[in-house]
N, C-alpha and C positions, 0 to 999 in steps of 0.2 A: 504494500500500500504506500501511494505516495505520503511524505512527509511534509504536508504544504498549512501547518498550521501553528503559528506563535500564539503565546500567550502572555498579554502583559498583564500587569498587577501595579498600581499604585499602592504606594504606603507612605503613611506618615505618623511617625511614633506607635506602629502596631503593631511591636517586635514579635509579642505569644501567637498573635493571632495570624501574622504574614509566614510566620515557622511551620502552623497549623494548618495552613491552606498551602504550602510547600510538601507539606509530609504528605497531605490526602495525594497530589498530584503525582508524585513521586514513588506512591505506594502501587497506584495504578495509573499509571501514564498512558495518557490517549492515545491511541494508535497510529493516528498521523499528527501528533507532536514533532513541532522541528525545533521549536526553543523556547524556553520561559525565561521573559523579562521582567525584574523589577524595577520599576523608577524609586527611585526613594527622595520624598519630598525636605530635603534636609533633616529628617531624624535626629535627633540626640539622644534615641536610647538605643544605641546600636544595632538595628535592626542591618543597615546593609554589612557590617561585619560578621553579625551572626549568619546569615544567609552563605556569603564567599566562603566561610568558613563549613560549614554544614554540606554545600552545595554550591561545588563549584562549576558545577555544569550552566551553573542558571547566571544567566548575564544579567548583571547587576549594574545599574546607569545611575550613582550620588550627583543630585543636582544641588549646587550651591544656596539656592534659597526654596522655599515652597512656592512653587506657581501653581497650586490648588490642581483640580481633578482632571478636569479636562484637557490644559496644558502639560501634563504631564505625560498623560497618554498620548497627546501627538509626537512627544517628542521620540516613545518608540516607534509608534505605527511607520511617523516618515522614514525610521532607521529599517522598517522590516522590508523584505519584499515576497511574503509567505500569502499563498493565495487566500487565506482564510485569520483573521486576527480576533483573539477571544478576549473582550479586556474585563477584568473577572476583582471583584472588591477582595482586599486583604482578610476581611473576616466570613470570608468562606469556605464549606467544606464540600471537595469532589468528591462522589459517590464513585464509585467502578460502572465506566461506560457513558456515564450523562454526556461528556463533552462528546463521544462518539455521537449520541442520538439525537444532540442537538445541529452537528453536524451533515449528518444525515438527513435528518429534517430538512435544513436552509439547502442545501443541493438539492434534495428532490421537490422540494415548491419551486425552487427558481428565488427564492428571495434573497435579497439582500444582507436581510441581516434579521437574527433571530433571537427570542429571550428564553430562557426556561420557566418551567414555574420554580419558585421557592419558596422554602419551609424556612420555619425557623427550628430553632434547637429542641424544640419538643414536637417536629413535625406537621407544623400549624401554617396551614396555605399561606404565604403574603401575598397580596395584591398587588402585582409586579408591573403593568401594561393599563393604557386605560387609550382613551382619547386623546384630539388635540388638547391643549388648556383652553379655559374660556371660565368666564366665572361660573354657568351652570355646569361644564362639566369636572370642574373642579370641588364645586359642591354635592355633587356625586360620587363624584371620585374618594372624597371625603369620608360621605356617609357608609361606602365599603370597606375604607381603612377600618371604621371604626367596628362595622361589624366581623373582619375580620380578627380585631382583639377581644373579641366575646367569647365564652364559653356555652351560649345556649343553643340548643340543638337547633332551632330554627336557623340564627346565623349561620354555624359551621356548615350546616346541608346547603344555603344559599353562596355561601364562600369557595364551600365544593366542586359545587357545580359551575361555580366563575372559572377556576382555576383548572377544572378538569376537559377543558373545550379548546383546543386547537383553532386558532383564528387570526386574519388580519388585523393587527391593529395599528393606530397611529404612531404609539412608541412600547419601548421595553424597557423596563429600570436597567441602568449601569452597573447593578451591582454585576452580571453576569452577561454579558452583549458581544453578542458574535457578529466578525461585519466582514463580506467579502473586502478587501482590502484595499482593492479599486473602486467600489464603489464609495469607500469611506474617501479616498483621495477625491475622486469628484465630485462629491461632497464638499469639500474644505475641509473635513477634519472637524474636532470640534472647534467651538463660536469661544475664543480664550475670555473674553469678557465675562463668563460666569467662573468663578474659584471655583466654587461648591455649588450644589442644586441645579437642576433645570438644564443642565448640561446635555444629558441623555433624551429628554424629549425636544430640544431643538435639533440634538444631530439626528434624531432620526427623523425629525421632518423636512432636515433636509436632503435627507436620502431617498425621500417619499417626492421632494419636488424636483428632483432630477427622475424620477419614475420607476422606482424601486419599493417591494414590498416590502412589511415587516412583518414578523410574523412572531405571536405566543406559541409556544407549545408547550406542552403538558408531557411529552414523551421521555423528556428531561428533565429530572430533578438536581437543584444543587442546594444545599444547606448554606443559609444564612443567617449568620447568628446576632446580627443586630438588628434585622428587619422590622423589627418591631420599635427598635430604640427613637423616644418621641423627640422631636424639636423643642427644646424649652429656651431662657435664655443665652447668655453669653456669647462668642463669637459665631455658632454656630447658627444661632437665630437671626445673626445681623448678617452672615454671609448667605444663609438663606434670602431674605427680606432683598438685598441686592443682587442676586438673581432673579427672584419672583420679577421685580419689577423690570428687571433687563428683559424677560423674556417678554413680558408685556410690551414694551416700547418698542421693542421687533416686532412681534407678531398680532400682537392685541393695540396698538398706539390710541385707539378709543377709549379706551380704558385704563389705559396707563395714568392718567389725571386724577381719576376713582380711585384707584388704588395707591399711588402717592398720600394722595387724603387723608384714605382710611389707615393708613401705616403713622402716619404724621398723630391723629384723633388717639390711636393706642399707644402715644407715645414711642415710636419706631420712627421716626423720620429719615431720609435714605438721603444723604448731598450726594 
């Protein structure tokens, strides 16, 4: 079988969890694996050392400062020239085979670029894939987050059935994003203007507007063991809050005024 598939990993400061998502990889190595990349986002608790050290197979890329999620992965994607590029979050765990059937999958639809579904660490669907953004489908979007942190039969069976269906959609969370390689270069790449958040549903709608599918599937499970971890304060809410709105003045600019506002009214205001 050809060997026509890299996999990068961004990290930042996620030494246990970047080790954890190396060992799954390493334990059962995809079949047409040609190389695993880490970027590492300037760390300071030695994750790209533990890594060279551990595994030395895996090219490791220390970047001087953190230029957040997005930029970081372009900086291997442009380095690769593997026809298939999986870019897969540091606090994941590969099951035996998923990157094969997700693989599989995006080649026999024809699509572009593909998500799995994921669990989180007690096997619990997330909500990985949705629509474009817009305020009502984001208030939607929402209210399945939230049912998918319930524990009552009615949610789980409706979360179930979200997650258990193979389908087009407009994007796939970043935690796990397979993209033909060329199609991501024709693309742009990711839009460097978001650090954090929103990342993932602009690049794949720009993959959608050069005329590429995206597709969920279900065929493939990967463990995600933050999936569930909320947005509360501190930087992570303010780098959120400047992508919300980045992506709005791109794609929603109608509403970009509204939501300025309403960020401004909760005391978030975004210069």
């Amino acid at each position: 079988m050809t060997r026509d598939l890299d996999v990068i990993i961004v990290s930042y400061n996620t030494r246990a969890d970047l080790v954890a998502c190396l060992a799954s990889l390493h334990e059962h190595p995809p079949a047409r694996l040609r190389r695993i990349t880490v970027v590492d986002n300037a760390s300071d608790d030695g994750s790209a050392q533990a890594v060279r050290e551990r595994w030395p197979d895996v090219d490791v890329r220390s970047l001087d400062r953190n230029l957040g999620f997005g930029a970081a992965n372009n900086v291997a994607m442009r380095a690769s020239d593997a026809t298939y590029l999986l870019l897969l979050n540091s606090d994941t765990i590969v099951p035996p085979g998923a990157i094969d059937a997700l693989v599989a999958r995006l080649a026999e639809t024809g699509s572009v670029a593909a998500g799995p579904r994921l669990v989180d660490g007690e096997n619990r669907p997330e909500v990985s894939s949705g629509p474009m953004l817009s305020p009502w489908a984001e208030f939607a979007q929402r209210l399945r987050v939230r049912l998918a942190a319930r524990s009552g039969a009615v949610a789980r069976r409706y979360v179930a059935r979200l997650t258990s269906r193979e389908r087009t959609v407009d994007w796939v969370s970043g935690a796990c994003l397979l993209v033909r390689r060329d199609a991501a270069i024709a693309a742009g790449l990711f839009d460097e203007r978001y650090f954090m958040y929103e990342e993932d549903v602009d690049f794949c709608a720009a993959l959608r507007a050069a005329g590429g599918r995206v597709l969920y599937t279900p065929h493939a499970t990967i463990v995600h063991l933050r999936g569930r971890s909320p947005r509360r304060g501190g930087p992570a809410a303010t780098a959120y809050d400047r992508s919300h709105l980045a992506f709005y003045e791109k794609h929603r600019p109608a509403w970009a005024p509204f939501l300025r506002l309403w960020l401004r009214i909760r005391g978030r205001g975004i210069r």
